[in-house]
N, C-alpha and C positions, 0 to 999 in steps of 0.2 A: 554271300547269301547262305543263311541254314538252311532246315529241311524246311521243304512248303507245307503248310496245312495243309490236313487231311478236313474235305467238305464231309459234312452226311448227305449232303444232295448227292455227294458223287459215289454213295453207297449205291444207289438207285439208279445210276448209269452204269456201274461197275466197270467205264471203260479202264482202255490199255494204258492212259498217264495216272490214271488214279490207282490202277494194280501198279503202275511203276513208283511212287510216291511212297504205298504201303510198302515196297523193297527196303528202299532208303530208311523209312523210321526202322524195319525190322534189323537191317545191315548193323545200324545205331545201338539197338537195344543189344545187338551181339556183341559189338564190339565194348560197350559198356560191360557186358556179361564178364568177357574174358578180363578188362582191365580192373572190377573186382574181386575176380578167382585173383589175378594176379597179387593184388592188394594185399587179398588176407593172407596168403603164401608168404611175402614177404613182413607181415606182421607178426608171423606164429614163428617165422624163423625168428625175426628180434627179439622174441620173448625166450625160444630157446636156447639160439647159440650166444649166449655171452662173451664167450671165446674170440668169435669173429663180430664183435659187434660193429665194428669202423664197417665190416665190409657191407654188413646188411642194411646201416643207414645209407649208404651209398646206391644200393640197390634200391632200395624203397624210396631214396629222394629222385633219381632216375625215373620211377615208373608215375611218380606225381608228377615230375615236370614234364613228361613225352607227352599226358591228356590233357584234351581239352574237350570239353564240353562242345555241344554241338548247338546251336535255338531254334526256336520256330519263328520265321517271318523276317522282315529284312533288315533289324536293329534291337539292342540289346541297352535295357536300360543300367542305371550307374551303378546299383546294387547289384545287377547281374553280372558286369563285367567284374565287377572286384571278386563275386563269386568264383568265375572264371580264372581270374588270376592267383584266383589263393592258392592253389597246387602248387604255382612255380613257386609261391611266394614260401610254403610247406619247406619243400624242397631246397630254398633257401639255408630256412633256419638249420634243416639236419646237414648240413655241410659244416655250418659255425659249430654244430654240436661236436661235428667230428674232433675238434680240434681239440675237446677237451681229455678227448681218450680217459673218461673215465666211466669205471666197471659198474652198471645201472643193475640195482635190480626194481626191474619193467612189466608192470603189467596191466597190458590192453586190452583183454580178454572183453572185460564189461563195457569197453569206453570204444573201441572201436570193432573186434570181431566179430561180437555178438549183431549188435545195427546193420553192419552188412550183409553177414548173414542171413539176417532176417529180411533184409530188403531183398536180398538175391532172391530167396527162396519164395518168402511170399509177396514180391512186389514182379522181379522179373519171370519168378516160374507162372506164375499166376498168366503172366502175359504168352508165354510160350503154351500156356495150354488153350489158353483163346486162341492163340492161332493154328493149333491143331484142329480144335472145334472149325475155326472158320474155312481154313483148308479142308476140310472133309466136307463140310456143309455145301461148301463152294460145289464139290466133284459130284454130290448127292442131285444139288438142285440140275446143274447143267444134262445131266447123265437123265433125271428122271423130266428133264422140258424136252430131251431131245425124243424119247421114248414118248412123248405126248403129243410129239407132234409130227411122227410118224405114224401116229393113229388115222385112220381111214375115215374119212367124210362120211361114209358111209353109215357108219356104227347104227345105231340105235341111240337116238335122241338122249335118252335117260342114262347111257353109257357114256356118253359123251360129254354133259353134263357133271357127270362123277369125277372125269378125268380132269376136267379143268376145274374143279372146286379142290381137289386133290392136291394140282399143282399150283393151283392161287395159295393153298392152304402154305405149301412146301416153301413158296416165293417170300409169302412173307415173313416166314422162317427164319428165312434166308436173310433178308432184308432186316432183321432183329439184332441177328446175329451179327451180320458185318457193321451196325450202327455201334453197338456195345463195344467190338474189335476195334473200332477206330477209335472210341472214346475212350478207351483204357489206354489204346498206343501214346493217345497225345498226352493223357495225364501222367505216364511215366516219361515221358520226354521231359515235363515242367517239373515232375514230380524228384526225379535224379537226382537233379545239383543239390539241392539241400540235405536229403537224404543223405549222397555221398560224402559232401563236402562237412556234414554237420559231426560224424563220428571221427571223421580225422582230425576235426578241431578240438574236440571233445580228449584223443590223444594225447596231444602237446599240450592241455592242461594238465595231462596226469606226467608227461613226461619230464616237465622242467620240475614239478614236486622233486623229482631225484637226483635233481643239477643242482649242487651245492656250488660248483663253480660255475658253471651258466646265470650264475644272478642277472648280471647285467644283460642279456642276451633276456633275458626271461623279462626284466621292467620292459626291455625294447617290443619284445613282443603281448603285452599288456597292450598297446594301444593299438595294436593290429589285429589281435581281436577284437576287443570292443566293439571295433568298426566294423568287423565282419558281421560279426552276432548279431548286430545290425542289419547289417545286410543281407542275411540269412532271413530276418524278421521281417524284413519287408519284403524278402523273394516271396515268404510263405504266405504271408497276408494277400500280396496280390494273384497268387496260386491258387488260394481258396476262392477270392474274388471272381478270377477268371474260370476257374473251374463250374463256379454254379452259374453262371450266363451262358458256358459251353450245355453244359445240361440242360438248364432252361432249352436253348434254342434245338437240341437235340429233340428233344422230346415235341417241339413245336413243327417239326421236321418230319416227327415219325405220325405224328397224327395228319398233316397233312403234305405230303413229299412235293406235291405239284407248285402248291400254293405257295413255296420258299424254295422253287428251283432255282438254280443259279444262272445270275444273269451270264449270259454272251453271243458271240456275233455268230454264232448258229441260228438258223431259225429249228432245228430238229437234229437232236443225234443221239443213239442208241442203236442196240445191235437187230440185225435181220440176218436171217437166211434166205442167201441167195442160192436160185437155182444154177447150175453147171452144167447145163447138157454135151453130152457124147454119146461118139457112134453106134448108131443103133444097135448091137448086142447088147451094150454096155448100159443102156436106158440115160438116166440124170441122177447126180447127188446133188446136196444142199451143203453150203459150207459158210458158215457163220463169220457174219463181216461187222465190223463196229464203223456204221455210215453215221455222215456230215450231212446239212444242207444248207447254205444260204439260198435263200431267195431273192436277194437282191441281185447277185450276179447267177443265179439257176444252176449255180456248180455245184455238183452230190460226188461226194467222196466215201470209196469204201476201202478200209482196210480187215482184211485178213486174221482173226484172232480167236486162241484158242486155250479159253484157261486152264483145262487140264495139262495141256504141255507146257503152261509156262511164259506166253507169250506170241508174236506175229508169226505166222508161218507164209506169209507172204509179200508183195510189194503193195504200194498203196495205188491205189487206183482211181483216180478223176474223170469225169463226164459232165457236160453241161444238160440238164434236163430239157427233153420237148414235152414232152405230156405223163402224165400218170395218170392209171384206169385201173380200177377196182376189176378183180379176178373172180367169177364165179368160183361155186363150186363144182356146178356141171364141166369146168374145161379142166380143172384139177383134184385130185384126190387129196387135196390138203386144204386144211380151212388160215382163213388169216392170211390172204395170198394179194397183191396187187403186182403191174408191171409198171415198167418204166421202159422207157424210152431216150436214148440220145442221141446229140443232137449230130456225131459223127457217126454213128452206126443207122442210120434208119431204118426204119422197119424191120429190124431185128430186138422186142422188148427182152429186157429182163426182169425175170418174176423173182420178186422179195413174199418171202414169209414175215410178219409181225408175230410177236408172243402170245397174243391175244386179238380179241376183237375191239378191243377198247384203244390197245397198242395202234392199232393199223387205223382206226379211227384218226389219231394225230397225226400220224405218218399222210394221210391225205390230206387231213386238212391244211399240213405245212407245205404238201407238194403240189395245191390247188387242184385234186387228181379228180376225173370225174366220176360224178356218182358217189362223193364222199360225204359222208353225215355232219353235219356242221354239229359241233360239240358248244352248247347253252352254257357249259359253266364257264365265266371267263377266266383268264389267269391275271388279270391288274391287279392294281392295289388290293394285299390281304389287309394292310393294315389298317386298324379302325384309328379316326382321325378322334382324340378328345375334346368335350367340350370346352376348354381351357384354350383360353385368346390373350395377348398382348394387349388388352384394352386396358380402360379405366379399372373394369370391374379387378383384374388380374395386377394392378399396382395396388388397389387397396390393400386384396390378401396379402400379398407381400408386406406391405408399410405394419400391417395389421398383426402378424405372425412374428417379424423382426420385433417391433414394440416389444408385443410380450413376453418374448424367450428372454429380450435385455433387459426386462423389469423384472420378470419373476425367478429366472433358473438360468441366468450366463454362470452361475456357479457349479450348475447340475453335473456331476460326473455321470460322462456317458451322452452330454446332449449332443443329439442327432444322429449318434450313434444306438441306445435305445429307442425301438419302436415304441407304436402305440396300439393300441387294439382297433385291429380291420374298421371294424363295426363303427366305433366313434370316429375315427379316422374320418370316414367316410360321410357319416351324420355330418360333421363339422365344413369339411371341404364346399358338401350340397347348401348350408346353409350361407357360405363363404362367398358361394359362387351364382347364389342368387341376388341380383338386384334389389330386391322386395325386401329382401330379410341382409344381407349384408351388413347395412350400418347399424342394424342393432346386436346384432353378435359383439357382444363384450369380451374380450381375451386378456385383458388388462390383471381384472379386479372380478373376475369372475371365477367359482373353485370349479365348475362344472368341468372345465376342459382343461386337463391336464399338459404338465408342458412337453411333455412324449408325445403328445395328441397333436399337440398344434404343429411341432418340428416336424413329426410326418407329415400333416398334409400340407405344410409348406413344399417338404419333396415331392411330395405326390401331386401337388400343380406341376410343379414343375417339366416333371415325366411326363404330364397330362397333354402338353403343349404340342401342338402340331408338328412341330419342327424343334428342336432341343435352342436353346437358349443361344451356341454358341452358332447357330446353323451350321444345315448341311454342306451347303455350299463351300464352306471354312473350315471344314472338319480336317480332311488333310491336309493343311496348310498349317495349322494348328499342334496339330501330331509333328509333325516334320522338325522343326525346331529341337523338340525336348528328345529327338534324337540323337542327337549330335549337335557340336559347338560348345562354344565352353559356357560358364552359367551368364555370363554379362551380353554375349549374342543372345541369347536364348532371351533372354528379360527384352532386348531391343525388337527381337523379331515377333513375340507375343504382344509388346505394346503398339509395334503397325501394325498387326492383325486386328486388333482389339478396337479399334478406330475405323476399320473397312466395316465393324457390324451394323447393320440397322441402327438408326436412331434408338427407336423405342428397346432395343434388344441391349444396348449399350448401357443405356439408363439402368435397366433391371437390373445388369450384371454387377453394375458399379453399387447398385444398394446393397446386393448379396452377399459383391466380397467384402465391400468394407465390415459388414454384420461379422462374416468367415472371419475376417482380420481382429476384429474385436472378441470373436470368442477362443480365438488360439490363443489374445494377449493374457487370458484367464484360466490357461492350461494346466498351471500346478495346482489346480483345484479341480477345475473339469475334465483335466486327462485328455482334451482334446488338440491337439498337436496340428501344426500346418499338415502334415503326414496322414494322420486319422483324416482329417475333414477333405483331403484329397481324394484317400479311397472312397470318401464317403457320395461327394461333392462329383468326381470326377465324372463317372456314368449318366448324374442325372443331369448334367450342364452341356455334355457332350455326349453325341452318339452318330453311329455313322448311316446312312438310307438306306445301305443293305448289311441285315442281318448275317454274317457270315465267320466262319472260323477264325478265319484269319484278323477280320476287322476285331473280335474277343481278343486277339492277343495285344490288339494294341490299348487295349485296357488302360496297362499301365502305365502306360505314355500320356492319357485322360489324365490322372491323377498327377502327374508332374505339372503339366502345363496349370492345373486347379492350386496347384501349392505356389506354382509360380506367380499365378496371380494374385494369391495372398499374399506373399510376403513380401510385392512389390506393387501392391493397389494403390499408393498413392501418386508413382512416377507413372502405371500406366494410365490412371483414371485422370488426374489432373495435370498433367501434360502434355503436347504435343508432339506425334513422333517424327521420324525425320521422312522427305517426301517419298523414298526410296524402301524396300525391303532389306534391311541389313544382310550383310552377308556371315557365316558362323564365323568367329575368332579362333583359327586353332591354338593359340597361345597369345600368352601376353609378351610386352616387353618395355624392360624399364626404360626410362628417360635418362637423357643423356648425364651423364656428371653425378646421376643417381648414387648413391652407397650400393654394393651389393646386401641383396635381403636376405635374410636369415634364414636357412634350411629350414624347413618345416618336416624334413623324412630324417627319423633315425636308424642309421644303416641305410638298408636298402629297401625301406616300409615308402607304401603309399601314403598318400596324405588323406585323412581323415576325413568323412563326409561330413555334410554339415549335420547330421543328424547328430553326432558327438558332440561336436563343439555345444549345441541345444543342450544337452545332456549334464556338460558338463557347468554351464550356467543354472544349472536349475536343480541340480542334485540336494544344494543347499538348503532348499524351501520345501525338499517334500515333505506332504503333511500323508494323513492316515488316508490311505485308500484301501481300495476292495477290490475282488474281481467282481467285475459285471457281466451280466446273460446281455451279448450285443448280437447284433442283424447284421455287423460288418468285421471282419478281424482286427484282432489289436494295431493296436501304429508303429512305426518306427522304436517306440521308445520309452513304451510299459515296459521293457526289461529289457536286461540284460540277458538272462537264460537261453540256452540254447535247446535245454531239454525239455521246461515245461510246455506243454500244448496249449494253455490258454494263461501266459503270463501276465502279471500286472504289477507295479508298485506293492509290498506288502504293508499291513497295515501298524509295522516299527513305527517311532518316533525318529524324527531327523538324526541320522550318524549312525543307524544301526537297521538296518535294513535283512530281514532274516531270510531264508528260504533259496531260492534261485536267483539272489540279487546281490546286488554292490555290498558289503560289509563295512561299516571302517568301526574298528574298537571303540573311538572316544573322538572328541572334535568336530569341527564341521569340513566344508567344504573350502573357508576360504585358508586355513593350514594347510590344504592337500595341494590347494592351488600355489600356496606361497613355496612347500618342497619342493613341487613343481617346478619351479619358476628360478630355484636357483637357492633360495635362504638355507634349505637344509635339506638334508636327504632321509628319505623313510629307511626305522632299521630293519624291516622286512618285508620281504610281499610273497604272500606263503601260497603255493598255489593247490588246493584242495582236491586231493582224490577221490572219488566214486566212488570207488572198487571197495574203500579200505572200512566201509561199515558205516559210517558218520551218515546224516542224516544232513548235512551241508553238499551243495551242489558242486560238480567242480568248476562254476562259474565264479570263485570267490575273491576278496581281495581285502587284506588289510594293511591300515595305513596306522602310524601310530599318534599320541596327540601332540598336536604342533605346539612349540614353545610361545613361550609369552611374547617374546620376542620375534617373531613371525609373525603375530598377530597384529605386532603396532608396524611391521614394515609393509604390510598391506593396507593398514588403515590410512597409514600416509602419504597413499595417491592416493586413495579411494574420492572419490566427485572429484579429482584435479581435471581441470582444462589442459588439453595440448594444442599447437598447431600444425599442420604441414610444413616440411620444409621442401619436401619433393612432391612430384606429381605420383601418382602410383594405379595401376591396372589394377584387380584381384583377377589371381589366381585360382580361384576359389570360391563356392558360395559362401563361405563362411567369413572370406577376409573381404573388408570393404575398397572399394576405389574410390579415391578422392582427388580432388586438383592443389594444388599449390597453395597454401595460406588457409584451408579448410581445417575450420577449427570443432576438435572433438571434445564431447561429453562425457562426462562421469569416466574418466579413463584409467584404468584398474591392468594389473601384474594379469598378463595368463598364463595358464598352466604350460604352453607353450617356450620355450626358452628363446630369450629376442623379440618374443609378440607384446606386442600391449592387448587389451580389449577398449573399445571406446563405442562411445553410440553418436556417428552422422547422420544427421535429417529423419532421426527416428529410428534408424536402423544400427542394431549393434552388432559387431563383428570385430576380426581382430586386426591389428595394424603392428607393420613392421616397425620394432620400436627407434631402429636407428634410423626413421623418415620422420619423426615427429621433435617439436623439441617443448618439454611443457613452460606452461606460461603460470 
């Protein structure tokens, strides 16, 4: 289990688990702190002792593989963990380095000092001084509530008055301040990995530039980036994603605290000062307790806490309630006062102080206390229900929206990813979604409404809808999956879900992906990737009943399960699942008498996500692209870059690719694939430095042009038929499972060594080649 979300509701209780919560992320940010003082230390030594360089890679591969990142919430998705693993994986390669014992001259200065650096100073100082702020604010507010409410009942009305406008003023201060402290803690919590992990990668581009003997070691590490920088691209994408719902709901929070309290089995808890009477010289103090209440069993629990010092300064204390009665002022000098009573002590009450009038207000109404003000505003449903229904009228827009995006703009780069303007948006939706006017809204063959227009207020039904498409009810069951298991559970356990939904809820889901599936098969024109349409798709198909931090992080676990169902909406929508809820597959394993299958890791690399394998089928076809002004972050697989902020395809012709992207001098993609593969070997792959002036990323890579001869040993499987000769599991999303006698399409060399590529029942991936035998 990582650190738990920090709620902003729990700004507003400020109890003792939610100050203990904010320990833990600070503990975190320290210990981040020190292991990149450490970092740079051992980087400025590599640059300057040459002398000892064996011993400094040793050191600096040590301090990469000792960290680990820490998350938020209770599962890490697949780009996160690879993220996670790239340090040991770092650490690795500077051990192979060692061997080479040759004299480097290194330097990291731009590629990795400087970004940490900068991250230190202005990502983690920034946070240590919020927390200076918030620790001071903290001592300010408690210091100046308790001086206000040692003020005398007595006062003078208009004195009094002042004092509590003073400290409402000071409270909400307060309450500003610790909202913003929490929102900066969690964003450098998400914010870190990529940060940290993006200039180290950024290094071992510049470092193998100097390995004239490391070649080989340098191709091997070629494909463990890519995959990273990948996964780097998706941690950031759904960073930004999760970050503005965290904000959105922040700020939904700060307007109104009540109205987005967090649900639980308290009926009432928040702090009071309790009275402490002793012997008569000595009068009574007050000593601030952080109380419980259920009312179902009448148990009121108070603990002991005191945020100047730090924490509980006593034991916890339980009582079952008999009554609660409102405290004049005539019987005390303090206003905001009621007693309690329990149920072992009788007739001896104990008087609780509230913060205010409004405070003590709740406090009786939850303790049923008599003489309490019954408070008019309710606390149910904030949420406003939309006019958008699962009826007829709600399948036409759909029927009506899909039509015209697939007649006029499935080629549009950017669809569904570019908005459309508010204004028409909304015009369109209202005439959409009126009976009266519905079937005359033409979206076909009409220029009036643009196809940004109409993609939004397709989503914008859909948001619109009472209940998200995928229901509440299913929400976690949904998530849970695309946590864990390997990808062929996950496909089995999303296709019984997908069958418990509502009739009518099913229907819709099955028109929208099949649409999703049909505009990803149009990606190297539209840019729109399973990956994009997930970020995109995810939030508005799925959402959880209560708004809350932690349900924000499972975001991206939304957009997994949305790709999942695209890229396997014909086995979930026209199939049958089995009667049972699969169980996850931790591994597969081969069939008896099987051949063994061909490593897919070189050295000691992970195996590539499928976001590569995509990448590397489609490099061949790109055409001219742009970057686009988008409403979602890029996908998986507008670039390769690790440094630009808003990458995309640039807009070269096929084989030449300029800027912060794939290069190759001359040739296409299926030469690279045929070196790949065994025909011949590239005679360089140069790895470009930053530092050294060039106007080229150090993301680069050239391949040189494939022989004539290469090009006809590709061409001569190309569309060959194979069959199975074994059964086979995938390992993999990217590799397929198939049964025995399962005959594949168009089956082509991949870059892979041992793999083929083939396309079964529609779906292409790669296959161990010593399981097939072609026909």
């Amino acid at each position: 289990m990582g650190l738990q979300p920090l709620e902003f509701s729990d700004c507003y209780l400020d109890s003792p688990w939610f100050r203990e919560r904010v320990k833990a992320h600070e503990a975190e940010l320290e210990r981040t702190n020190k292991f990149i003082k450490e970092l740079l230390k051992d980087g400025k030594n590599l640059i300057a002792a040459t002398k000892n360089l064996s011993a400094a890679q040793r050191k600096f591969a040590h301090s990469l593989r000792d960290f680990k990142f820490e998350f938020i919430g209770d599962a890490e998705t697949d780009d996160e963990r690879c993220i996670d693993a790239s340090l040991h994986e770092f650490s690795n390669f500077l051990k192979n380095l060692e061997e080479q014992r040759e004299i480097l001259a290194l330097s990291v200065t731009e590629t990795l000092i400087k970004p940490l650096e900068r991250f230190r100073k202005e990502q983690l100082g920034a946070v240590k001084e919020e927390k200076k702020k918030f620790d001071k604010e903290t001592e300010k507010n408690y210091s100046l509530l308790e001086k206000h409410l040692n003020l005398s009942a007595k006062k003078k009305e208009l004195q009094l008055q002042e004092a509590d406008n003073q400290v409402e003023q000071n409270r909400k201060h307060f309450y500003e301040l610790s909202l913003e402290y929490v929102c900066k803690l969690q964003e450098i919590q998400e914010r870190k990995k990529f940060e940290c992990v993006e200039p180290v990668l950024s290094f071992f581009q510049g470092l193998f530039t100097f390995y004239h003997q490391g070649y080989e070691l340098a191709k091997d590490f070629n494909h463990y980036k890519m995959a990273l920088q990948i996964n780097i691209q998706n941690a950031r994408n759904r960073f930004e994603g999760t970050r503005s719902e965290v904000e959105e709901l922040m700020n939904k929070i700060r307007r109104n605290p009540q109205e987005h309290k967090r649900a639980n089995h308290f009926t009432m808890e928040g702090y009071l000062y309790v009275q402490e009477k002793r012997p008569a010289p000595f009068g009574s103090s007050w000593v601030k307790h952080y109380c419980t209440y259920m009312k179902e069993t009448k148990k009121f629990t108070m603990i002991p806490f005191e945020h100047r010092s730090g924490g509980k300064v006593g034991d916890e204390e339980l009582f079952v309630l008999t009554y609660c009665t409102k405290r004049n002022i005539d019987t005390t000098d303090r206003r905001f006062c009621f007693d309690l009573e329990a149920s072992d002590r009788p007739g001896v009450p104990v008087t609780m102080q509230a913060f205010s009038e409004e405070d003590r207000k709740l406090w009786m109404e939850a303790l049923d206390g008599k003489e309490a003000l019954l408070i008019s505003v309710t606390r149910a449903q904030a949420k406003r229900e939309g006019s958008a229904q699962l009826d007829k009228i709600g399948f036409t827009i759909i029927k009506k929206c899909i039509s015209a995006v697939e007649t006029r703009g499935i080629n549009d780069q950017g669809l569904y990813r570019v908005v459309g303007v508010s204004s028409k948006v909304q015009r369109l939706l209202s005439l959409l979604m009126d009976a009266k006017t519905c079937s005359e809204v033409d979206l076909e063959s009409s220029v009036e409404w643009e196809v940004k227009t109409i993609t939004s207020a397709l989503k914008q039904y859909l948001r619109s809808l009472p209940e998200p498409l995928m229901t509440f009810e299913l929400h976690g069951e949904f998530i849970l999956p695309a946590k864990s298991g390997s990808p062929e559970s996950r496909v089995n356990a999303i296709h019984f879900l997908v069958h418990k939904l509502p009739e009518k809820n099913k229907e819709m889901l099955e028109m929208l992906v099949k649409h999703l599936a049909n505009v990803s098969m149009h990606a190297k024109k539209n840019l729109m990737t399973v990956a994009n349409l997930g970020v995109i798709f995810g939030p508005t198909l799925m959402r959880p009943q209560e708004e809350t931090v932690a349900a924000i992080m499972d975001l991206k676990f939304q957009n997994i399960v949305v790709e999942i169902l695209i890229e396997n909406h014909e086995k979930i929508f026209k199939t049958l699942p089995d009667a049972t809820l699969p169980e996850p597959i931790s591994m597969s394993v081969s069939p008896p008498n099987a051949p063994p299958r061909q490593s897919r890791r070189q050295g000691q690399r992970i195996k590539r996500p499928l976001a590569v394998y995509n990448l590397c089928l489609e490099l061949d076809d790109a055409d001219s692209h742009s970057a686009l002004q988008e409403d979602t972050p890029t996908g998986s697989m507008d670039s390769l870059s690790s440094q630009s902020p808003t990458p995309a395809f640039s807009s070269s012709p096929p084989g030449l690719l300029d800027g912060n992207h794939l290069i190759m001098e001359s040739g296409d993609l299926a030469g690279w694939a045929t070196n790949l593969a065994g025909q011949s070997r590239p005679s360089m792959v140069s790895w470009m430095n930053p530092a050294s002036g060039t106007s080229a990323a150090p993301a680069a890579f050239f391949f040189p042009n494939p022989a004539a001869g290469s090009h006809r040993a590709l061409e001569s499987v190309a569309h060959r038929k194979a069959r199975a000769v074994y059964p086979c599991e995938a390992e993999h999303s990217s590799e397929l499972s198939f049964q025995m006698g399962a005959v594949f399409e168009d089956v082509q060399f991949s870059r892979e060594p041992g793999w083929l590529e083939g396309t079964l029942d529609g779906k292409r991936g790669l296959i161990p080649q010593n399981y097939v035998q072609f026909l």
